[in-house]
FIKE-73153 format. One record per residue (C-alpha): residue in one letter; x, y, z. Coordinates in steps of 0.02 Angstrom, whole numbers, plus 50000, padded with zeros to 5 digits. Example, Ala and Ser with C-alpha at 12.3 -4.5 7.8 and 13.67 -1.06 7.14 Angstrom:
<atoms>
A506154977550390S506844994750357
</atoms>
This chain:
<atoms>
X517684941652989X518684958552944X517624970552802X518814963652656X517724946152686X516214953052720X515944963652549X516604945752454X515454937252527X513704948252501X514254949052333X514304930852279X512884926352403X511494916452321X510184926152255X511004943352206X511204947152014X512624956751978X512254974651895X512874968351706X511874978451592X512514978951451X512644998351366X512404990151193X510814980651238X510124999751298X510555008151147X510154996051041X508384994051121X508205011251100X508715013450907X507484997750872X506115006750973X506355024250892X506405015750702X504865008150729X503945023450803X504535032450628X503895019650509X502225020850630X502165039150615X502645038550426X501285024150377X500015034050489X500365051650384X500265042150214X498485035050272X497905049250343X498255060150178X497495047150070X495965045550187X495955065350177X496075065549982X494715052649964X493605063650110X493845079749985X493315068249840X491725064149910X491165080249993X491615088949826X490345076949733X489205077349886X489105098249884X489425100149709X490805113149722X490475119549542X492245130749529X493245112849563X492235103549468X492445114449316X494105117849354X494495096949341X493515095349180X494435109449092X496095103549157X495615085349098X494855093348941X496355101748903X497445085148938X496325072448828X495715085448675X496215093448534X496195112148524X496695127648431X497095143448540X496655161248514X498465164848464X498455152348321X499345138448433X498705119048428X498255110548601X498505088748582X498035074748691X499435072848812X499715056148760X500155058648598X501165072348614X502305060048745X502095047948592X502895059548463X504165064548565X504885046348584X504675043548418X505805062948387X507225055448525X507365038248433X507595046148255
</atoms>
């Protein structure tokens, strides 16, 4: 048996696999595997911020942070009410002033 016969033969012997991977298959495993890592990360961020938001909520009602409490009820005050300022200038509900200005683009 000369060398030429032996390497033919080891190669299609029963029970090797030839080395066909497939470059696509890789890459393609890899942009699958890195998409779904950045929807985890992104999904974990989003809860994390609204756990965080609803953690502030509670602690501020729990300790009773008067300057952001009063700070939200003026701000809301100022968004819902009707007011006149020092400078002679009228403060109206938000929603009505969004209301009036649809009503100034239609005409």
């Amino acid at each position: 048996m000369s060398d030429n016969d032996m390497s033919s033969h080891d190669l299609h012997s029963p029970g090797v696999e030839p080395e066909g991977v497939s470059l696509q298959a890789i890459f393609g495993s890899i942009a699958i595997s890195a998409v779904l890592v950045v929807i985890l990360v992104a999904i974990g961020v989003t809860l994390s911020a609204q756990k965080f938001q609803e953690i502030k909520l509670e602690m501020t009602e729990a300790t009773g942070y008067p300057v952001l409490r009063e700070s939200n009820m003026e701000g809301a005050a100022k968004l819902s009410g009707y007011s006149k300022g020092m400078d002679g200038s009228y403060t109206i509900p938000i929603e009505r002033a969004m209301e009036l200005e649809a009503q100034e683009s239609n005409q």
